[in-house]
C-alpha angles and dihedrals in degrees: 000000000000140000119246141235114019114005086283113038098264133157092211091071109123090215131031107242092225085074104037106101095358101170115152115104117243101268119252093230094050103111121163132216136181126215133186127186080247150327116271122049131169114241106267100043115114094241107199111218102204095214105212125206117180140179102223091163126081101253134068129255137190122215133186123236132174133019087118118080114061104120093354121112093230145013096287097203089065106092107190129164129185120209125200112218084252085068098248114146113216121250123253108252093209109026097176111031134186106249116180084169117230139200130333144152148151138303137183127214127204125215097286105015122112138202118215133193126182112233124202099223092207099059088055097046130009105229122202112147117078108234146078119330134192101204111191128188138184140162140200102238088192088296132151108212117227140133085351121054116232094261113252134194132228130202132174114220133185122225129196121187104225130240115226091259086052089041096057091049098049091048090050090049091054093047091066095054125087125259105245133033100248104214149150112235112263099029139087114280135225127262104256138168129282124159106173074086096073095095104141125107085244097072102058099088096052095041092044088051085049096040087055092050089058091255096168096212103042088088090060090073099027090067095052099061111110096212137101086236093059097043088048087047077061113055077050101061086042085063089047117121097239101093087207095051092045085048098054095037092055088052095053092049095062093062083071101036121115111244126220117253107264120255102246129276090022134146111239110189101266128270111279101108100011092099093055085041092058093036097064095025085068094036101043108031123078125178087249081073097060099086099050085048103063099034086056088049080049101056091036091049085057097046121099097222 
């Protein structure tokens, strides 16, 4: 077992160590398949993509996994795209992300024996259009690619945007999941509940009415909506008279937020988060939200909370 990706673990390393001296070949018998629960979803449901790696040689290879999640949104070393038949490649939900590394290690596979791991499509692309999609994914598996490519596999996927009524129903549906996939490593996991997922305008109206009621995990997916309507749901949950409600609302408003231009010389923080920041800073904030605003940082900043 090994840290990734520097020797301990830090996100400081100049280079990940999955990929410092890599030298095996990428195996002859390595082919790759995807695999979905099936083949329409609406925009907002956690689709699971199964990531198959099998040895369909007659010798055995070993191949490397991990070392690339800790504090990450997603399994780094995955690297998956989904292409609408426009041609337009899906944009990256989380562009720079925070990687501490994590646990890894080797594996061998024997002539007919497989390795799986359950991807979340939408921390991997942040889908938004209804359509057909290709999604393709690959991963390194402690390969150096040569005269042979690192195998990658390819699956088409259907996408409707969902009414209210659709939406509701979706949201309800994902309320009765569990939370994690629950799942031994290497195999398929389980469908569970994300609802940072739930991006699409459609969904406002069910998670406000949740987020009013004090629903913890409403705000996951509020404050993913890219839309004026969702960052304005939101000052007003930050007014609201639960104390709790108007906590976590304010929070979440300050993800979308525009920031002030540094003074220079200053340190900012650092770049994980910045690109969503910016992102739905640009897409979700218009000049008509200043004044509530600032006369919601006004009466938060006289509280005595």
């Amino acid at each position: 077992m090994f840290l990734g990706p520097g020797e301990d673990g830090s996100a400081a390393a100049a280079e990940p160590r999955w990929e410092a001296g890599v030298m095996q070949p990428v195996p002859a018998g390595a082919r790759v398949r995807l695999e979905a629960g099936r083949s329409e979803f609406f925009l907002g449901e956690n689709v699971l993509v199964h990531f198959i790696l099998e040895n369909v040689g007659s010798q055995p290879f070993e191949m490397a996994f991990g070392g690339d999640y800790r504090g990450a949104s997603r399994a780094l070393r995955f690297k998956v795209t989904a292409t609408d038949e426009a041609g337009r490649v899906a944009e990256d939900p989380d562009p720079s992300p925070l990687n501490f590394g994590g646990l890894g290690g080797t594996r061998t596979l024997k002539p007919g024996e497989r390795f799986v791991q359950s991807l979340p499509l939408m921390r991997y692309a942040q889908l938004e259009r209804p359509g057909r999609y290709k999604i393709v994914a690959t991963h390194d598996f402690g390969w150096k690619a040569g005269p042979l490519a690192h195998p990658t596999g390819e699956l088409t996927l259907t996408f409707r945007l969902p009414d209210a009524a659709q939406a509701e129903q979706v949201l309800a549906q994902m309320e009765k999941l569990p939370t994690d996939p629950s799942t031994r490593f290497g195999e398929k996991a389980r469908d569970y509940a994300d609802f940072s997922c739930l991006r699409a305008p459609a969904y406002l109206g069910p998670l406000v009415r949740r987020a009013q009621a004090g629903v913890p995990y409403a705000l996951a997916g509020l404050e993913q909506i890219p839309t004026p309507e969702a960052t304005a749901a939101l000052i007003q949950l930050a007014g609201a008279a639960d104390p709790k409600v108007a906590q976590a609302a304010a929070l979440s408003l300050t993800g979308r937020l525009p920031a002030a231009a540094p003074a220079k010389g200053a340190w900012t923080g650092g770049q994980f988060g910045d690109a969503v920041r910016r992102r739905l800073a640009a897409r979700a904030f218009t000049p008509r939200l200043v004044p509530p605003v600032r006369a919601l940082a006004s009466r938060l900043l006289a509280g005595k909370e």
